[in-house]
N, CA, C and O atoms as a GROMACS GRO file, in nm:
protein
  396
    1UNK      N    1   0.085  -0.118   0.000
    1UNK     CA    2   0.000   0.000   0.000
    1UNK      C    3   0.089   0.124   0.000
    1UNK      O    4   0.200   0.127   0.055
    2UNK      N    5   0.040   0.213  -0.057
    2UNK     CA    6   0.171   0.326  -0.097
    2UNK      C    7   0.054   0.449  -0.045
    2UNK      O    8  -0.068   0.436  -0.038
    3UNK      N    9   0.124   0.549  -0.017
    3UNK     CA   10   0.053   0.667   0.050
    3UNK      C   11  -0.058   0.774  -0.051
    3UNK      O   12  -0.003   0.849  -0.131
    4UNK      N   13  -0.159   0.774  -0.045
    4UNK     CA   14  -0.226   0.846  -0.161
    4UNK      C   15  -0.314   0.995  -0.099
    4UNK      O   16  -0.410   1.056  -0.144
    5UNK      N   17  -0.199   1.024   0.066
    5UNK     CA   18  -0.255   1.114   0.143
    5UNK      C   19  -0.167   1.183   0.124
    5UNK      O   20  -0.050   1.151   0.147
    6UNK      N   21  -0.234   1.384   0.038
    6UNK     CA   22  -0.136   1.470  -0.016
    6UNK      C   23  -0.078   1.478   0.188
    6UNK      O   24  -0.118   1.411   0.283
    7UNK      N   25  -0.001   1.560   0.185
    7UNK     CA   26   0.117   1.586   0.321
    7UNK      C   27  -0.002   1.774   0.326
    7UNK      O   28  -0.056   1.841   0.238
    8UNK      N   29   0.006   1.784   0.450
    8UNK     CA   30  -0.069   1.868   0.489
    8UNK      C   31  -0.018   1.942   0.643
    8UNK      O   32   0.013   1.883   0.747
    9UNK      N   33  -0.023   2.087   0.617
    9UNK     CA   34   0.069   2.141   0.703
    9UNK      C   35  -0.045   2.160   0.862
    9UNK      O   36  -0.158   2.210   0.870
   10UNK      N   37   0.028   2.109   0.950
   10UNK     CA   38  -0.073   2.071   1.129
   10UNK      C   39  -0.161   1.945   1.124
   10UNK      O   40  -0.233   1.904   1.214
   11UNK      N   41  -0.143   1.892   1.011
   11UNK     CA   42  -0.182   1.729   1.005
   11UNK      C   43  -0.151   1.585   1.080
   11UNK      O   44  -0.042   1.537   1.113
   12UNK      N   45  -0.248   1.547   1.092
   12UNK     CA   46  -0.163   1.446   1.213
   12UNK      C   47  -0.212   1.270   1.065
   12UNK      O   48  -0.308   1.241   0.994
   13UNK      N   49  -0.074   1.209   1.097
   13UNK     CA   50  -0.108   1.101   1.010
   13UNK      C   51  -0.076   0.957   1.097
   13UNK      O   52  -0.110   0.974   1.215
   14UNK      N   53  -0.030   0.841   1.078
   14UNK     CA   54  -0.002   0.705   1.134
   14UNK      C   55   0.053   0.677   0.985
   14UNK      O   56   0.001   0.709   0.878
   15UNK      N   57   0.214   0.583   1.019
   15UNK     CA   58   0.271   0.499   0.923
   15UNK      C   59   0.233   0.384   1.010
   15UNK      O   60   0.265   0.343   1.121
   16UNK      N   61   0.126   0.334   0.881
   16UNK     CA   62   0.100   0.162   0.932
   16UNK      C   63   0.198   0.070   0.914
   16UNK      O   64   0.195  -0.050   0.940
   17UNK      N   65   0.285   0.137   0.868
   17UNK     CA   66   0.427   0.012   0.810
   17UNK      C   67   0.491   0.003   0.981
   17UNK      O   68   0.529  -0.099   1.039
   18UNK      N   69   0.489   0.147   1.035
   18UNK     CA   70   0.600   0.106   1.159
   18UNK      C   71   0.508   0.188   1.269
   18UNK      O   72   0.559   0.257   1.357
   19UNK      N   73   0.358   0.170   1.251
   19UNK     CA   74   0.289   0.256   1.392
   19UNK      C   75   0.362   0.336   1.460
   19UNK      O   76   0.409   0.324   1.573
   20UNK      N   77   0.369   0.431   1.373
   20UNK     CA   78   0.430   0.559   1.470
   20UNK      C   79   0.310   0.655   1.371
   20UNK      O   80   0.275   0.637   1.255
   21UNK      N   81   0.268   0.760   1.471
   21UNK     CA   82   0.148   0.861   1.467
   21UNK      C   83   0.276   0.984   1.450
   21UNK      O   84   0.383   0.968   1.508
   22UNK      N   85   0.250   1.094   1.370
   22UNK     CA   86   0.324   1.257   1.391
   22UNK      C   87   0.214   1.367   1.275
   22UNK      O   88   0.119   1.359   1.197
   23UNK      N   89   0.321   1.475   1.343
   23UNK     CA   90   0.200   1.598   1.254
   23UNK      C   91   0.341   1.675   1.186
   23UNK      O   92   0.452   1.710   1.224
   24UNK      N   93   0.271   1.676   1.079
   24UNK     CA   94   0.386   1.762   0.978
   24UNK      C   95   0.418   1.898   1.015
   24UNK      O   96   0.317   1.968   0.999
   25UNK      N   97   0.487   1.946   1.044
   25UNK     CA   98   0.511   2.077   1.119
   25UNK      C   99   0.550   2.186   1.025
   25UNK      O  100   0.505   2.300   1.035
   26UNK      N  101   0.637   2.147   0.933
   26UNK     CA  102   0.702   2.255   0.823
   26UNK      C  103   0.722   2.192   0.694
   26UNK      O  104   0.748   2.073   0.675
   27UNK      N  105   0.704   2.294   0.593
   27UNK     CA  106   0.783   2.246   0.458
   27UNK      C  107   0.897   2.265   0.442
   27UNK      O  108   0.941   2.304   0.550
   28UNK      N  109   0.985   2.260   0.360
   28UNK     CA  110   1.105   2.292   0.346
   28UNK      C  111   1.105   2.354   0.210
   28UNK      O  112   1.032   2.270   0.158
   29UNK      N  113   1.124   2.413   0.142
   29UNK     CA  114   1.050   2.470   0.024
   29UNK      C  115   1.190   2.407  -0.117
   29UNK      O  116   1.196   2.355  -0.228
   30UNK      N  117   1.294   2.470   0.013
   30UNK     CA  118   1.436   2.494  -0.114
   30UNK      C  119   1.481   2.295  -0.104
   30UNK      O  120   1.506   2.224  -0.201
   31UNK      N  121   1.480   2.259   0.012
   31UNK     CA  122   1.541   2.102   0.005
   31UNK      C  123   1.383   2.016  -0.042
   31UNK      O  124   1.394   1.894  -0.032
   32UNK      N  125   1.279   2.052  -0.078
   32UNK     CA  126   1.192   1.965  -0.099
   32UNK      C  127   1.181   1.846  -0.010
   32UNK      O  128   1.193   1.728  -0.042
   33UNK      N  129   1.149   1.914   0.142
   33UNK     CA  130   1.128   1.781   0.213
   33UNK      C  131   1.036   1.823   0.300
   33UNK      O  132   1.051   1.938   0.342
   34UNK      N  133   0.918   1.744   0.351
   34UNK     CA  134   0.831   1.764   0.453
   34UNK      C  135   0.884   1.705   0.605
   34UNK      O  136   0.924   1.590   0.624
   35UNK      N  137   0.874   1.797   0.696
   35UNK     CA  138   0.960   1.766   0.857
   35UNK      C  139   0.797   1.751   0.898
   35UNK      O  140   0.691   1.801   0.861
   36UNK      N  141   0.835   1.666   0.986
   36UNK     CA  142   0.721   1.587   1.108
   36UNK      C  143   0.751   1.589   1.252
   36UNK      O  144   0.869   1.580   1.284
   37UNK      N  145   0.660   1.600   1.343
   37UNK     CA  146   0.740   1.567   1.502
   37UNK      C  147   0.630   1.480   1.526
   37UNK      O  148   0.510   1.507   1.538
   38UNK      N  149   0.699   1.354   1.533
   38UNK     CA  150   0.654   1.224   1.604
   38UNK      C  151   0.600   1.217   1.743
   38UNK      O  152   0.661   1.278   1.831
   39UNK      N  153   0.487   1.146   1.774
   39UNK     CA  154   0.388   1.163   1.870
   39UNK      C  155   0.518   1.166   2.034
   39UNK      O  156   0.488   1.222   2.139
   40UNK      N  157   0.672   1.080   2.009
   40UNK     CA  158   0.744   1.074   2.088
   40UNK      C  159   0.804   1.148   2.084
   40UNK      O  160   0.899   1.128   2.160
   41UNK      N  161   0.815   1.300   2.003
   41UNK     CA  162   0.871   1.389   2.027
   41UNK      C  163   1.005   1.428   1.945
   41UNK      O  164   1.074   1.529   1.950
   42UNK      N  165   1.022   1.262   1.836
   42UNK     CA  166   1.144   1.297   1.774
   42UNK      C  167   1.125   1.403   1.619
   42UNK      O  168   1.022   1.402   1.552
   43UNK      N  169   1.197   1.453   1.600
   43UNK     CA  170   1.164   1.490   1.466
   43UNK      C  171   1.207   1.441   1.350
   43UNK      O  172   1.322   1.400   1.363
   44UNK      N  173   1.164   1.426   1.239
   44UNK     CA  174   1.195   1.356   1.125
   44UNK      C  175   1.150   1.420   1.008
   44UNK      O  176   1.058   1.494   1.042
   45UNK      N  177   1.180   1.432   0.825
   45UNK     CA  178   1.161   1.449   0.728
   45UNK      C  179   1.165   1.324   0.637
   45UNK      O  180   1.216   1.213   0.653
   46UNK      N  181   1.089   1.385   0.528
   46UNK     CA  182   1.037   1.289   0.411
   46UNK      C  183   1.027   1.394   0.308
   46UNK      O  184   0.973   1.504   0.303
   47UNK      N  185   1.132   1.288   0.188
   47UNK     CA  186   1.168   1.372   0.078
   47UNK      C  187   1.025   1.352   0.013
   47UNK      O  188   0.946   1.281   0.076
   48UNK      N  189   0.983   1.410  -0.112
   48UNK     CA  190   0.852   1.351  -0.207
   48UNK      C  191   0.837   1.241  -0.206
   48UNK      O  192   0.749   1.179  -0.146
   49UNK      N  193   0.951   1.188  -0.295
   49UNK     CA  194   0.956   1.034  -0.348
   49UNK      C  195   0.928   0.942  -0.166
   49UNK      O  196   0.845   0.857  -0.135
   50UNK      N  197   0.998   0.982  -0.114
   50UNK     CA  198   0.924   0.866  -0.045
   50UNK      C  199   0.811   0.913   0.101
   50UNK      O  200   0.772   0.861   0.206
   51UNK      N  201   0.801   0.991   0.056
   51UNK     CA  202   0.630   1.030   0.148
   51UNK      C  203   0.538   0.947   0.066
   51UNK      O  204   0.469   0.876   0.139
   52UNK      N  205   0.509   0.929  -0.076
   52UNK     CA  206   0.432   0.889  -0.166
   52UNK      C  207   0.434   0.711  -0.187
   52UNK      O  208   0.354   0.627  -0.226
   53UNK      N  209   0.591   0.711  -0.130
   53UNK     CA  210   0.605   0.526  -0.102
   53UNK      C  211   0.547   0.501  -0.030
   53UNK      O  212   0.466   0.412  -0.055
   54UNK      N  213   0.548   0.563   0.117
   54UNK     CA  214   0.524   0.494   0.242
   54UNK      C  215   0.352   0.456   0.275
   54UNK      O  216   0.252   0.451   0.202
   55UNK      N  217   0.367   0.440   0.372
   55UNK     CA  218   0.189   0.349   0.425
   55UNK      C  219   0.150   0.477   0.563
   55UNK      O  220   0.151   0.458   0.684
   56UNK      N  221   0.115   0.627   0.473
   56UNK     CA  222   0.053   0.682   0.540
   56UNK      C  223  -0.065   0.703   0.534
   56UNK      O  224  -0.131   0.699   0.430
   57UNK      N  225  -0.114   0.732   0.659
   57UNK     CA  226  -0.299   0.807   0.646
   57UNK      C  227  -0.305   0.885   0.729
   57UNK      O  228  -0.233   0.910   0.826
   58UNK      N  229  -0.443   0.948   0.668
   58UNK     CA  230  -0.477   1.081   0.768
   58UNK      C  231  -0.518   1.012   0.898
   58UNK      O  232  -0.576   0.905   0.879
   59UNK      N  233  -0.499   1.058   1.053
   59UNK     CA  234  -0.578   1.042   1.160
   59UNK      C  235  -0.611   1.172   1.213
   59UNK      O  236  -0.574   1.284   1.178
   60UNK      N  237  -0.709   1.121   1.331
   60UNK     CA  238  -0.716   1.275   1.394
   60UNK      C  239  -0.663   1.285   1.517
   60UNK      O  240  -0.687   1.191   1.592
   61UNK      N  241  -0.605   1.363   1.553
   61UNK     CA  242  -0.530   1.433   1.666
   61UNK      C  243  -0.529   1.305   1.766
   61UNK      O  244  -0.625   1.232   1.790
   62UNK      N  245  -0.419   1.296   1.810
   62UNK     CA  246  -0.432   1.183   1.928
   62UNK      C  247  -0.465   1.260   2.038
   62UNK      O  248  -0.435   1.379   2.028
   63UNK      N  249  -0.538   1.212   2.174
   63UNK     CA  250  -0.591   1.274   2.258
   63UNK      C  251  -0.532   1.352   2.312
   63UNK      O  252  -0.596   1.454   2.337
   64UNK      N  253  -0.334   1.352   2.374
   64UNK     CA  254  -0.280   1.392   2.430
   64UNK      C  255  -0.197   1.437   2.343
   64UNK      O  256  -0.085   1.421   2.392
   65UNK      N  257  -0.184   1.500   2.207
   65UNK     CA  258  -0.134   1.558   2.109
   65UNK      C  259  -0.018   1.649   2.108
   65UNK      O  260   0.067   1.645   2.019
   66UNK      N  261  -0.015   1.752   2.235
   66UNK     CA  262   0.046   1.810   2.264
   66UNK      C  263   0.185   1.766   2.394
   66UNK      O  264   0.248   1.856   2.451
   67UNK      N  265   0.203   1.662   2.412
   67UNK     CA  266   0.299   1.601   2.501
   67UNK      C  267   0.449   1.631   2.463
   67UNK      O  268   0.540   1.664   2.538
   68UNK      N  269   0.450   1.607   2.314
   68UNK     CA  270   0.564   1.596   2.257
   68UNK      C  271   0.631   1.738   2.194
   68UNK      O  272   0.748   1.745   2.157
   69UNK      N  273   0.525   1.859   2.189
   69UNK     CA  274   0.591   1.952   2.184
   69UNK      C  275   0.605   2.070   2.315
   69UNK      O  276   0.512   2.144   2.349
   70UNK      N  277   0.730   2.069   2.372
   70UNK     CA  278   0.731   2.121   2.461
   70UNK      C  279   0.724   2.238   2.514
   70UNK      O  280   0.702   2.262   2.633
   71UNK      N  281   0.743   2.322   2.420
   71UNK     CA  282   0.669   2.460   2.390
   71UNK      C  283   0.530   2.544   2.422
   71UNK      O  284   0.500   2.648   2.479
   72UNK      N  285   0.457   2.427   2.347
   72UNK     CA  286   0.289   2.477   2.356
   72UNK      C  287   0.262   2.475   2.528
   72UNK      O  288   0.281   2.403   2.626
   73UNK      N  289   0.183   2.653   2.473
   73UNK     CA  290   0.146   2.696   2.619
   73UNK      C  291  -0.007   2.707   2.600
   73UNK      O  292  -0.073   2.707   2.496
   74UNK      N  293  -0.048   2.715   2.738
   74UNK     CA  294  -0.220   2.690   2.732
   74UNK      C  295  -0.307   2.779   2.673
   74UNK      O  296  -0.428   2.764   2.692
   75UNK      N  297  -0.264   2.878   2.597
   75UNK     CA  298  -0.288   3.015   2.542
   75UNK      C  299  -0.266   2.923   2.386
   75UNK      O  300  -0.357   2.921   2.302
   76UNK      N  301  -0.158   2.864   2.368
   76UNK     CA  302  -0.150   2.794   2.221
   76UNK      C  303  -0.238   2.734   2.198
   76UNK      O  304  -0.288   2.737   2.085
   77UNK      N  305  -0.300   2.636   2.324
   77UNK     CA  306  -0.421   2.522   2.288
   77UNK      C  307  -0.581   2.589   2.287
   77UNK      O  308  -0.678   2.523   2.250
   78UNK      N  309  -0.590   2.729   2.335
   78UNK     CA  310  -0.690   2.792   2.342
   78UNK      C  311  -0.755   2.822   2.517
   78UNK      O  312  -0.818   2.916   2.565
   79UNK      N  313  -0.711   2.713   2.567
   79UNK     CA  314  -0.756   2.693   2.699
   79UNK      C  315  -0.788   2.805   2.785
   79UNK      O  316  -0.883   2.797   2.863
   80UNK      N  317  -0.696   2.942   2.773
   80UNK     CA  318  -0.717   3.024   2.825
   80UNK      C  319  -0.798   3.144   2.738
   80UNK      O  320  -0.873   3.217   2.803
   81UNK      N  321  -0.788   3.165   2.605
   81UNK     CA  322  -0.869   3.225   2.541
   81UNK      C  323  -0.986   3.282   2.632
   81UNK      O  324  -1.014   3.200   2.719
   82UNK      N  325  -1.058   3.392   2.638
   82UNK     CA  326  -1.180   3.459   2.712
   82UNK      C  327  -1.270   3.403   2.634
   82UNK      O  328  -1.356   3.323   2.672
   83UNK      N  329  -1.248   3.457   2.479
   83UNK     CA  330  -1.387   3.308   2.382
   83UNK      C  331  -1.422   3.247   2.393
   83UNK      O  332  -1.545   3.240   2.386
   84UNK      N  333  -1.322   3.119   2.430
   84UNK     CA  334  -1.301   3.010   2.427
   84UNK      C  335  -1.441   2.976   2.561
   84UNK      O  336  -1.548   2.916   2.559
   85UNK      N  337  -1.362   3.056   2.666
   85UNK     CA  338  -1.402   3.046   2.818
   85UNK      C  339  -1.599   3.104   2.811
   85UNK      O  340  -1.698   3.042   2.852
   86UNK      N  341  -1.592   3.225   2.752
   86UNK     CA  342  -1.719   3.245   2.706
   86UNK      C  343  -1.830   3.147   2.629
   86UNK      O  344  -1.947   3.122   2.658
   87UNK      N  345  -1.774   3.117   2.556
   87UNK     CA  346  -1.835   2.993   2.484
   87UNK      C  347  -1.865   2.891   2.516
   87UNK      O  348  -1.968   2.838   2.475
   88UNK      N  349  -1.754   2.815   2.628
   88UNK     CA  350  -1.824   2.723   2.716
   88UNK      C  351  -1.880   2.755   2.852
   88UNK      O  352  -1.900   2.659   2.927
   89UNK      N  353  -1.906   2.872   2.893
   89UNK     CA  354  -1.987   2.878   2.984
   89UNK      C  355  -2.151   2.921   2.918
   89UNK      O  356  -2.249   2.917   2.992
   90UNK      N  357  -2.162   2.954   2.802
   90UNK     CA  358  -2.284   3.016   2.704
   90UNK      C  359  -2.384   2.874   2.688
   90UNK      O  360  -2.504   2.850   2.705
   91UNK      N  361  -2.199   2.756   2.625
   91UNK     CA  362  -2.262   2.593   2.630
   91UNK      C  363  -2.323   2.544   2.748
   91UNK      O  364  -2.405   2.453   2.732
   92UNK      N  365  -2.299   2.587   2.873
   92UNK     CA  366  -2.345   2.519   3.001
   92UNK      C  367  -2.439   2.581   3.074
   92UNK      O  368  -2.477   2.526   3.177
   93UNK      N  369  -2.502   2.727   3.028
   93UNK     CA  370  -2.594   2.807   3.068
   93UNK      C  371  -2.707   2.728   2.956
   93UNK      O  372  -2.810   2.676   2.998
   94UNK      N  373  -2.679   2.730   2.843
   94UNK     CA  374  -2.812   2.684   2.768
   94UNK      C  375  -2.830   2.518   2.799
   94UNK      O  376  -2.947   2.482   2.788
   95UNK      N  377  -2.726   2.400   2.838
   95UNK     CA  378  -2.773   2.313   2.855
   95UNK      C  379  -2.854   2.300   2.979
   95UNK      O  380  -2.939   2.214   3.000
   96UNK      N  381  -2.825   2.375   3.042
   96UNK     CA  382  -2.912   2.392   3.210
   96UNK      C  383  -3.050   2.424   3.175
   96UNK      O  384  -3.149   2.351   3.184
   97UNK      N  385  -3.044   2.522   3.140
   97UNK     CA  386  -3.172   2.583   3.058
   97UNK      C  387  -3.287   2.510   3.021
   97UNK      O  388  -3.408   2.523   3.040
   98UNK      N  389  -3.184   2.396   2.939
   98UNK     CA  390  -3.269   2.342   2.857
   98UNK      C  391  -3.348   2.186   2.931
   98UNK      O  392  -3.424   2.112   2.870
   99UNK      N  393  -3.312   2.173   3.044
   99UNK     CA  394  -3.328   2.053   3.105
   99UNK      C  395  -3.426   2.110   3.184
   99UNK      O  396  -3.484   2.042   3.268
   0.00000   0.00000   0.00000
């Protein structure tokens, strides 16, 4: 089975050849290679030719998605957003409501 999933930038995929889950993080424009950070945190690239060999697919976000980059702050994931916070208290005023 050869990969027929274009590479997509904040995408999260699984190589069924060697079950490892990552999200493509950057292109590389001038070396023609797509970089990934693996759900364990390592980073890795894939030239064309063999992104298009391999046994990838799209998945969606693993639950704990953010483990491996050590960076993201709770402002990155939205968590603190006032919107965010508005929005789910708007969600929990109308489900009350509604019961």
């Amino acid at each position: 089975m050869t990969t027929i999933a274009d590479p997509i930038l904040n995408s999260w995929y699984k190589d069924f050849e060697n079950n490892l889950k990552f999200k493509i993080v950057a292109f590389d424009e001038k070396d023609e290679t797509i970089e990934v950070q693996y759900l364990n945190g390592d980073i890795g690239e894939y030239d064309q030719e063999s992104w298009y060999n391999s046994t990838f697919d799209f998945i969606e976000a693993p639950e704990d998605w953010s483990a491996p980059f050590d960076d993201v702050e709770d402002d990155d994931l939205g968590y603190s957003d006032d919107e965010y916070k508005k929005t789910n208290e708007m969600n929990l005023i109308d489900n009350l409501l509604d019961k």
